[in-house]
C-alpha positions in Angstrom: 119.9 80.4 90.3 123.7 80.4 90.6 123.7 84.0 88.8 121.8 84.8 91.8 123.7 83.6 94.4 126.8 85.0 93.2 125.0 88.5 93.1 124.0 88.3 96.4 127.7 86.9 97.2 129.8 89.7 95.9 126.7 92.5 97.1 127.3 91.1 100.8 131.2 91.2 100.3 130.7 94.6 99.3 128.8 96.0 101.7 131.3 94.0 104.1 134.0 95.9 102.4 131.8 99.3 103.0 131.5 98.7 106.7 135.5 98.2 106.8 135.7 101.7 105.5 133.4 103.0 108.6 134.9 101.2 111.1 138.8 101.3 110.0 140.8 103.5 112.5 144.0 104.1 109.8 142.8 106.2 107.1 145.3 104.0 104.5 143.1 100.8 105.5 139.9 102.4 104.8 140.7 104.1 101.7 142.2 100.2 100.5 138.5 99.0 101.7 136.6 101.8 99.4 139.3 100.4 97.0 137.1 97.0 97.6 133.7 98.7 97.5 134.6 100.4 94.3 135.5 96.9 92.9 132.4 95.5 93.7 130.2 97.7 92.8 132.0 97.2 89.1 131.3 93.6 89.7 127.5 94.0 90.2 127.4 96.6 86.9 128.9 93.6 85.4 126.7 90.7 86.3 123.7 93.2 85.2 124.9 93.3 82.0 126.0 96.8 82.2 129.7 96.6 81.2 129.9 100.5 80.1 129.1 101.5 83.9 131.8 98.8 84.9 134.6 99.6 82.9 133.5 103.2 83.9 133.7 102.9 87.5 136.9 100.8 87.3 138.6 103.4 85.5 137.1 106.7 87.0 136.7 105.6 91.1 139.2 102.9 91.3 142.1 104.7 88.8 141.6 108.0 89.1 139.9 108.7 92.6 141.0 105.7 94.7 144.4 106.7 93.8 144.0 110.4 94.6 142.5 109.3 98.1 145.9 107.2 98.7 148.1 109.9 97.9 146.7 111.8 99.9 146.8 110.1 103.0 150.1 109.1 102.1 151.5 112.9 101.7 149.0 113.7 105.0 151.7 111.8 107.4 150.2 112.6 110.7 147.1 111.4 109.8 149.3 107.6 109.6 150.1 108.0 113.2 151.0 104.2 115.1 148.8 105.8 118.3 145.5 105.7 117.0 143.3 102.5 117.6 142.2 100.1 115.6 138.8 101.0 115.2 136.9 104.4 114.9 135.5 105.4 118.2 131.5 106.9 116.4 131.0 103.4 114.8 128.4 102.4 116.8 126.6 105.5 115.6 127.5 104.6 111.7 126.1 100.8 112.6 123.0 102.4 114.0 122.8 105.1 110.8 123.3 101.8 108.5 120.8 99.9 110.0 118.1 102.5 109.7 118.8 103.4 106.4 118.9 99.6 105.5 115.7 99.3 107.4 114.2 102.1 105.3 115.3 100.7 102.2 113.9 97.5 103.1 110.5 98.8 103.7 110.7 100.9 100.5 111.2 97.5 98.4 108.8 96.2 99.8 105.9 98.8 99.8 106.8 100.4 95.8 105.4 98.5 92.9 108.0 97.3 90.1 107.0 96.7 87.1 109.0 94.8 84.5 110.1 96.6 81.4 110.5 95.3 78.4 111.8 98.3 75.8 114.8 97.5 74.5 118.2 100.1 75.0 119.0 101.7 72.5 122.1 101.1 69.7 123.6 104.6 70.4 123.1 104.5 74.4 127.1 104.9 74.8 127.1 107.6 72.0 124.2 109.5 73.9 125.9 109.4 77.2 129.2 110.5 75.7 127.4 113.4 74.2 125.5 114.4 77.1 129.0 114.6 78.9 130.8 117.0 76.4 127.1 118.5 75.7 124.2 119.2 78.6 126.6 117.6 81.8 130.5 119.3 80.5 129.7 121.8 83.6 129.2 119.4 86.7 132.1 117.1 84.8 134.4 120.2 84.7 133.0 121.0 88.0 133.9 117.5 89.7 137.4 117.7 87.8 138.2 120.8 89.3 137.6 119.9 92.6 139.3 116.8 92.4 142.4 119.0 91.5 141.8 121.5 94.2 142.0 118.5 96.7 145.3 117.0 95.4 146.6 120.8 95.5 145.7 121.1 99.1 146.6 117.6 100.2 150.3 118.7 99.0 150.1 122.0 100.2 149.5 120.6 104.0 151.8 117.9 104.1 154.8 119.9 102.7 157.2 120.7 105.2 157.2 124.9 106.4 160.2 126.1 105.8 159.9 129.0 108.4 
């Protein structure tokens, strides 16, 4: 009971936290509240006993592309700018889009059948995922690593100053 009620706790603070990054006006506020959503999802992998996926998403969104995101407002200056409101202007349209696809979800959960499985993971399961990445996935990681690089490239490219 209490396991439950801290699941649906941190899931409501997250989701909270994933509004926040809809509605935020300042790009550095929302990228500090997908910071929040990143942490919370690693909270939920934890309290499903999947601490692989946890450590993964702490180390991968919130290290590596959290940071990247930061940067690159921060080097974007005129994207900072003190003029802009505080909220986004189209959030009544994300609000709507969230509660249709909430809706949606809803009715899915309720209308699908789950069954409970009881087969065991198995002892290798981190092996096997770290051998599907250097083996059958190495292209979409590569892939997703490149373009992550790309972006950091063209974040500095358009904030440095022209010198023309």
């Amino acid at each position: 009971m209490v396991g439950q009620i801290l699941f649906i706790f941190i899931a409501v603070v997250t989701l909270l936290m994933a509004l926040g990054v809809v509605v935020a006006r300042n790009l550095f506020h929302a990228a500090l509240f997908l910071v929040g959503v990143f942490f919370g999802v690693a909270t939920l992998f934890i309290l499903l006993e999947a601490e692989f996926l946890a450590m993964a998403q702490i180390v991968i969104y919130i290290g590596a592309i959290a940071t990247l995101i930061v940067f690159a407002i921060m080097l974007s200056r005129g994207m900072m700018g003190k003029h802009l409101g505080k909220y986004n202007k189209q959030w009544y349209f994300a609000g709507g889009a969230m509660i249709f696809f909430f809706g949606l979800v809803s009715w899915l959960l309720v209308k699908m059948p789950f069954a409970p499985v009881s087969a065991e993971a198995p002892a290798d399961a981190i092996q096997q995922i770290g051998s599907g990445f250097v083996g059958h996935y190495v292209v979409p990681f590569e892939v997703a690593s490149v373009l992550l690089l790309v972006a950091l490239v063209g974040a500095i490219m358009l904030a440095r100053e022209r010198n023309s």
